[in-house]
Each structure stands twice: as structure tokens, then as C-alpha cells.
C-alpha positions in Angstrom: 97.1 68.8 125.1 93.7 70.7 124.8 93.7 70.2 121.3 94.2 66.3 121.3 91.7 65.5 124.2 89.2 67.0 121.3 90.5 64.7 118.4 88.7 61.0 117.6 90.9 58.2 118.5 91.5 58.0 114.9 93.2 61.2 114.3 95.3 60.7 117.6 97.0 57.3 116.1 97.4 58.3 112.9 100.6 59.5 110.9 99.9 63.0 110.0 99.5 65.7 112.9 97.1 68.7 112.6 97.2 71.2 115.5 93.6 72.2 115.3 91.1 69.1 115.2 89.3 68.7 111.7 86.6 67.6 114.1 85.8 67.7 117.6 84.4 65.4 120.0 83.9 65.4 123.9 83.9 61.7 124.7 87.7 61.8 126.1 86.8 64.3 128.4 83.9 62.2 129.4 85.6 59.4 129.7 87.7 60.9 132.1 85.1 62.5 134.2 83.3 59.5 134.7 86.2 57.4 135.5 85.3 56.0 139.0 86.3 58.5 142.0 87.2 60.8 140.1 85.4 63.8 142.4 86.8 62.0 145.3 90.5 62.4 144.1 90.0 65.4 143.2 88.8 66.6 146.6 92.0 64.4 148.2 94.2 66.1 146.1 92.7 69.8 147.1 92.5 68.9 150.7 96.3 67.8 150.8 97.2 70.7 149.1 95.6 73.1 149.9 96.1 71.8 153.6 99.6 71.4 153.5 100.2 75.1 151.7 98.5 76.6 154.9 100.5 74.5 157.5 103.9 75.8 155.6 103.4 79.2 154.8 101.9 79.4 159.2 105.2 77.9 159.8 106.9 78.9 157.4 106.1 83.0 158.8 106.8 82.0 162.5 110.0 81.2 161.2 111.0 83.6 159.0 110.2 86.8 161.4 112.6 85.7 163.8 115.3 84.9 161.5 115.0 88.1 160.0 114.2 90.3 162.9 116.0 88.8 165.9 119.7 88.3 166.4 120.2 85.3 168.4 123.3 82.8 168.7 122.9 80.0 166.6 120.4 81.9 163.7 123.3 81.6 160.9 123.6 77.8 161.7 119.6 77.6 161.3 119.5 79.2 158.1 122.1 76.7 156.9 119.7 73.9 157.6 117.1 74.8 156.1 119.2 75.0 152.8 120.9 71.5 153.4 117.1 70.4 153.9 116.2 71.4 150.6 119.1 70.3 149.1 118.1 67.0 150.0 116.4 64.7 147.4 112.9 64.1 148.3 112.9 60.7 146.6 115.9 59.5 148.9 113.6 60.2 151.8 110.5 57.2 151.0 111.8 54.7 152.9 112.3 56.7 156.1 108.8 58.9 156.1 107.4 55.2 155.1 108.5 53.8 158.5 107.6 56.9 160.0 103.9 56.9 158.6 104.0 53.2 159.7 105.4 53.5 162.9 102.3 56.5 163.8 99.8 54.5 161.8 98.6 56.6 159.1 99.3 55.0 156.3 96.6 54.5 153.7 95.6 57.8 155.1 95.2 61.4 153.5 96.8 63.1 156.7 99.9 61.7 156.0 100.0 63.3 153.2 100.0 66.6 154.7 102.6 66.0 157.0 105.0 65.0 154.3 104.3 67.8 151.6 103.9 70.1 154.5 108.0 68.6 155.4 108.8 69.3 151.7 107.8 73.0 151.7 108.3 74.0 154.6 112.0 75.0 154.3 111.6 76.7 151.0 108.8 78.5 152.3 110.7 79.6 155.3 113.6 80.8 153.6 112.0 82.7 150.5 109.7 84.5 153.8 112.7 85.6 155.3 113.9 87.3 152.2 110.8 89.3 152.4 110.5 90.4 155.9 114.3 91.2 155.3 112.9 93.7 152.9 110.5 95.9 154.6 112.3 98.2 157.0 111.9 97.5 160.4 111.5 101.4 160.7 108.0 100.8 159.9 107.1 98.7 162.7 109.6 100.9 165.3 106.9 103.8 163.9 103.7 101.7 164.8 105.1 100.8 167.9 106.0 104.5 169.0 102.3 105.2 168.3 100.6 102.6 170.7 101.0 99.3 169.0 102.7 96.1 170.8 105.0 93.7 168.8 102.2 91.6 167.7 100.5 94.5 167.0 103.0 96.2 164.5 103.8 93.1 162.9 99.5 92.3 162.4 99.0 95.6 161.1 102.1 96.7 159.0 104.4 94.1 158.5 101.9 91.1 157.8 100.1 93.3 155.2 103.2 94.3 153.2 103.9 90.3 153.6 100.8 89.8 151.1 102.7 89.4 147.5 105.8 87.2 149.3 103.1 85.1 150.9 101.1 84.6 147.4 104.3 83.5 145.7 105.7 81.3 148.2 102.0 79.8 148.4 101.4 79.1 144.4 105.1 76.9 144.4 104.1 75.1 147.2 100.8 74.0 146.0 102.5 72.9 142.3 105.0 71.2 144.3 102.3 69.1 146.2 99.3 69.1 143.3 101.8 67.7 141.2 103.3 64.9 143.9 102.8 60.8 142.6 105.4 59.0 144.7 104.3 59.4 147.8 100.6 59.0 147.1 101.1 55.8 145.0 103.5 54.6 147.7 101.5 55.2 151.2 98.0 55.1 149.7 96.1 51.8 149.2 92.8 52.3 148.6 91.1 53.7 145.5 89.4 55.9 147.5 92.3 58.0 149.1 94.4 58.4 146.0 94.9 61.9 144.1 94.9 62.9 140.9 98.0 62.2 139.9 97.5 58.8 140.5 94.5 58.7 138.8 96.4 59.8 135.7 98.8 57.1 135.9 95.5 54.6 135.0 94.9 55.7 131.5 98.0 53.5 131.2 97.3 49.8 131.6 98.5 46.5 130.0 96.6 46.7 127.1 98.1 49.9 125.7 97.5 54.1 126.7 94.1 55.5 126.0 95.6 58.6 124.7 92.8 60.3 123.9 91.7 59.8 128.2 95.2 61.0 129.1 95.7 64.1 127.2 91.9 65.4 128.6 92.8 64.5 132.1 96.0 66.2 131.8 94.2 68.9 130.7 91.7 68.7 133.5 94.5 68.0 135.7 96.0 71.9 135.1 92.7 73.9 135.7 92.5 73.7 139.0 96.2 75.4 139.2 95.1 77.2 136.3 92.4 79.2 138.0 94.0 79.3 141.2 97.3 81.4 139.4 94.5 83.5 137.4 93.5 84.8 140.8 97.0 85.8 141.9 98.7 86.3 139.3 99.2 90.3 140.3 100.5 89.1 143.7 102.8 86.6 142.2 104.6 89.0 139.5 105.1 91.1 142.4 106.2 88.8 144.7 108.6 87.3 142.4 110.2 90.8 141.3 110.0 92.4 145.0 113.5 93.6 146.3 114.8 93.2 142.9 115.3 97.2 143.1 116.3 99.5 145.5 115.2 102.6 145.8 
């Protein structure tokens, strides 16, 4: 992708294929930066994220404690839900958020956004918390609590710290999940202005043809924001992703 957003047109189109350019050339990525709003979807596309990713993995915690922690009647039947909820398809649900939007007047409007990714990873997010804070032993917050602490106090200073690799992991698929979202944003957003970037990709293609050269740089332009966000917790993910896969 890297390589052919730095190939002339005329290399792109023609029969032979080189993986390394026999020259390079910027314009495509130019082209693609200076496409109109394209630093305004950008920023709608980080804000609904990033926005979204926060409301889940709050949520998402004040969820998961309980289920792990508390034995109530009804908890087994809870947990159920939330994996019938993501069984469910998320295109199969359009129509209904689309009346729901309508009905509370926010469509055309990055806030709906939120609400819906926020709906879409908010059971996974729930479930792969409780997994964690079914890992750490609730010795450790019996301990803090024998030395002073209160619930909320044990939980803040132990629990929620040893939390820290579950959180990053759940966090980093939710973001992909909503980064990467076009149906929705085509679908309830109508002005230029308010659309992300995966809808900006979509208008390399027109009637006229696909400027190919445009949509392999914006592609790649497209991944560096998730790029540079996994850099940064890529640690925490590994060991979020392998945590509780030993005993010991």
C-alpha cells in the first residue's frame, strides 16, 4: 500500500508489477491531504472513537466488577445477554438505530455516532473485563481492606491498577472496531463536514474511474493513526491478550 501511494500513475496501470518504485513521487499523498476536509474528518473520526472507547471501557468496568465479584440472582442470565448482543449482526440493526437517531434528533450529527459505536462495544468490552477481574484474586482486595481501605478504595488502589493490560487490550479492539466503521457514518451523516474517514476513502471512487494512486496513500494515511496509537501499547496489549493464559 506504502509502496504504490509512491508509484506515478503510470507504473500503477501498467502490466508488470515491481514491489519497490523505480521512482518515487509524493503527489498521491498530496492529493489526498488536500482533498477538502480532510483535517476535519480526521478530527470526527478521532473524536467518535476515541469518545466512544472511553464511554465502553467506563461502562464496560462498572459492569464487569459486579459480575465478577458479586453473586446476585439473575448474573448468569446477564452474562448470556451480553453474548446474544454480540452475536447479533451489527448491519441488521440500521434501520432500528436510524429511527432511533431520528426519533431523538441527532441525525446528521457526530454524537450519534458515539452512542452507536459506544452500543457495539460495549458488550464485548464488558465481557472480556470480567475475564480479567475474574483473574486477580479477590484476596488482594480482602488484604487492602483489612489494612484501612473501603471497597472503592481497594478496588482504586489494587484491583484497578492490575486492570491496566485488560483495559489496554479491550480499548485498542474497540477503537479498530469504530476507526474502521462506514455504514453507519455514510448512512446517518449528511453533510461533508461531519463525515469520517472512512467515508472520505470511499471518494477516490467516482464515476469516472478510481484514482488508485489517491486511494492506496489514503489507505495508508488511514492506518497511522492506529498505527501509532498500538506502537504506544503494544506491551500492554501482548500482555493483555496472553494474561490468565497460565496458572501458576
Amino acid at each position: 500500500m506504502v509502496t504504490s501511494a509512491l508509484k506515478p500513475s503510470k507504473d500503477l496501470l501498467s502490466t508488470g508489477y515491481d514491489l519497490l518504485p523505480t521512482s518515487i513521487t509524493l503527489q498521491h499523498v498530496l492529493d489526498a491531504v488536500g482533498k477538502p476536509n480532510f483535517a476535519k474528518m480526521l478530527g470526527n473520526s478521532l473524536f467518535v472513537s476515541i469518545g466512544a472507547v472511553l464511554c465502553s471501557l467506563v461502562a464496560g468496568l462498572l459492569a464487569a466488577v459486579p459480575l465478577a465479584r458479586l453473586k446476585f440472582r439473575g448474573r448468569k442470565g446477564f452474562v448470556l445477554l451480553l453474548l446474544v448482543a454480540q452475536m447479533a449482526p451489527f448491519e441488521a440493526l440500521l434501520i432500528p438505530m436510524f429511527l432511533l437517531m431520528r426519533d431523538l434528533d441527532l441525525l446528521d450529527q457526530l454524537p450519534s455516532l458515539v452512542l452507536i459505536y459506544f452500543a457495539a462495544t460495549l458488550p464485548f468490552t464488558a465481557w472480556t473485563l470480567r475475564g480479567f477481574v475474574q483473574g486477580i484474586p479477590v484476596d488482594l482486595e480482602e488484604a487492602a481492606m483489612v489494612d484501612g481501605c473501603g471497597r472503592w478504595g481497594a478496588f482504586r488502589r489494587v484491583t484497578l491498577p492490575l486492570l491496566g493490560p485488560g483495559l489496554v487490550a479491550t480499548s485498542i479492539f474497540g477503537f479498530i472496531t469504530a476507526w474502521n466503521e462506514f455504514l453507519y457514518a455514510f448512512t446517518f451523516m449528511k453533510t461533508d463536514t461531519n463525515y469520517t474517514l472512512p467515508v472520505w476513502l470511499s471518494s477516490f471512487q467516482t464515476n469516472f474511474g478510481t484514482d488508485w494512486g489517491g486511494t492506496m496513500a489514503a489507505s495508508a494515511l488511514f492506518t497511522v493513526p492506529v498505527l501509532i496509537f498500538f506502537l504506544f501499547v503494544q506491551r500492554n496489549l501482548v500482555a493483555g491478550v496472553t494474561s490468565g493464559a497460565v496458572k501458576g
